[in-house]
C-alpha positions in Angstrom: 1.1 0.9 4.7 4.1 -1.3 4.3 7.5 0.6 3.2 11.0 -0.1 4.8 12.0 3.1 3.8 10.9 5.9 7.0 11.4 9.3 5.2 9.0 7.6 2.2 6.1 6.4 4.7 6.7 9.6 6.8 6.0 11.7 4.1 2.8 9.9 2.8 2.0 9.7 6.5 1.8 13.7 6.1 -0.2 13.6 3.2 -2.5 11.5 4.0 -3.1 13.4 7.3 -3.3 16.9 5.3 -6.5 14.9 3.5 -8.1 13.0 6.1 -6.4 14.1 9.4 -8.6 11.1 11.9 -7.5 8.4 9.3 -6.0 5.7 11.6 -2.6 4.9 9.7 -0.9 1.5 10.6 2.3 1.2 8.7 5.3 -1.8 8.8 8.7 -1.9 7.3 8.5 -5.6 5.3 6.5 -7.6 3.5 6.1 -10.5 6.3 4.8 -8.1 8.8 2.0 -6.9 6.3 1.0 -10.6 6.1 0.9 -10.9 10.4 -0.6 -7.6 11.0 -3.5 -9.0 8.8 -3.7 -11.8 10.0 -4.1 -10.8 13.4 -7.0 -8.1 12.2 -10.4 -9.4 13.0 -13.4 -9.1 10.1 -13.9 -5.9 10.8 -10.8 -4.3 11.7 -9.0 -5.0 8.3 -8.0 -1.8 6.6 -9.8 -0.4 3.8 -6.9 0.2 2.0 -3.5 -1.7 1.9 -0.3 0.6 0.4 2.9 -1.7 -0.6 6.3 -0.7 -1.7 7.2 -2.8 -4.4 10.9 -2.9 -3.2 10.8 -4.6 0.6 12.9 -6.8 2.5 11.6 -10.4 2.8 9.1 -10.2 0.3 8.4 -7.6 -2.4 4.9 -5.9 -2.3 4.1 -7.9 -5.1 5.0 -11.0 -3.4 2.5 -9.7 -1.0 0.0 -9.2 -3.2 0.3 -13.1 -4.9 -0.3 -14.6 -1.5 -3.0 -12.5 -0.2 -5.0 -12.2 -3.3 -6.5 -15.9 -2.8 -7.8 -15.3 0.5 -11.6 -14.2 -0.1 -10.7 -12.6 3.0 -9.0 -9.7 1.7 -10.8 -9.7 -1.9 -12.8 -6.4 -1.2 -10.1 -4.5 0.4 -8.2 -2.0 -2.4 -4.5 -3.1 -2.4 -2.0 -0.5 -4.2 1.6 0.2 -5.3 3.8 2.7 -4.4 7.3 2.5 -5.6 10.1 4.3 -7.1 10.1 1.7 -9.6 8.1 2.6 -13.4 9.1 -0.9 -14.6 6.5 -2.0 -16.8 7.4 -5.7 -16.1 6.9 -4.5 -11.9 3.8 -2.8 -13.1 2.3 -5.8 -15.3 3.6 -8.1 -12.4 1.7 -6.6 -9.5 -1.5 -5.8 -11.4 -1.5 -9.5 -12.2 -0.9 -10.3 -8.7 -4.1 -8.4 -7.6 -3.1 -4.3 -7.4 -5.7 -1.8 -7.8 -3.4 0.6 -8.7 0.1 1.0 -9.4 1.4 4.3 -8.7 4.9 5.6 -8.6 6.2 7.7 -5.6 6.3 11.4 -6.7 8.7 13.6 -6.1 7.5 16.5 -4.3 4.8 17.3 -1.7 2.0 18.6 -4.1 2.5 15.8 -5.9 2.6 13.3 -3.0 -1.1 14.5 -1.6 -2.6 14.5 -5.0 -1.3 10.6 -5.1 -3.0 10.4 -1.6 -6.1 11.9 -2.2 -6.0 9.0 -5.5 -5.4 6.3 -3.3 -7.6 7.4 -0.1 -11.1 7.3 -3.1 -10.5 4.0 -3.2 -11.9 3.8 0.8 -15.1 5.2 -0.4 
């Protein structure tokens, strides 16, 4: 999970773990440190799911998205936005760029796991 905003990934951190408490959660602040924490993963370590902000320093999550999305390496893995943003040109932007799913953060708690339990289906 890459956000640079800590309450944001501290809250999905909690919804996440209210859905699948053992899930091993690895999550970064920018864009570039998505792209070396990857990197550094061997075959089978890579996530099954990679979470992006759209709104990061250093690169956006869809900036992310355009440069990992032509490495056959990463082509299976599920690769999502969450953002404050509801710009359809954001939205058209990152599902171009490779998303799975473009979701925008919710506002309360209920809400929040719901969007977890969305995004943690596409592991199975």
């Amino acid at each position: 999970m890459a956000d640079d905003d800590y309450e944001d990934t501290e809250l999905l951190e909690v919804a996440i773990m209210k859905i699948e408490p053992g899930v091993n959660l690895h999550k970064v602040k920018t864009g570039r440190a998505v792209l070396e924490y990857l990197t550094y993963q061997s075959d089978n370590d890579l996530p099954c799911l990679i979470i992006l902000d759209y709104n990061m320093p250093e690169l956006t999550g869809s900036e992310v998205l355009s440069i990992i999305c032509n490495d056959q390496r990463y082509e299976d893995i599920p690769k999502v936005i969450l953002s404050t943003s509801n710009t359809p040109h954001h939205i058209r932007e990152c599902m171009q760029n490779g998303a799975t799913g473009y979701f925008v953060k919710p506002n309360n708690m209920h809400d929040l796991i719901g969007l977890a339990k969305k995004m943690l289906d596409y592991c199975s």
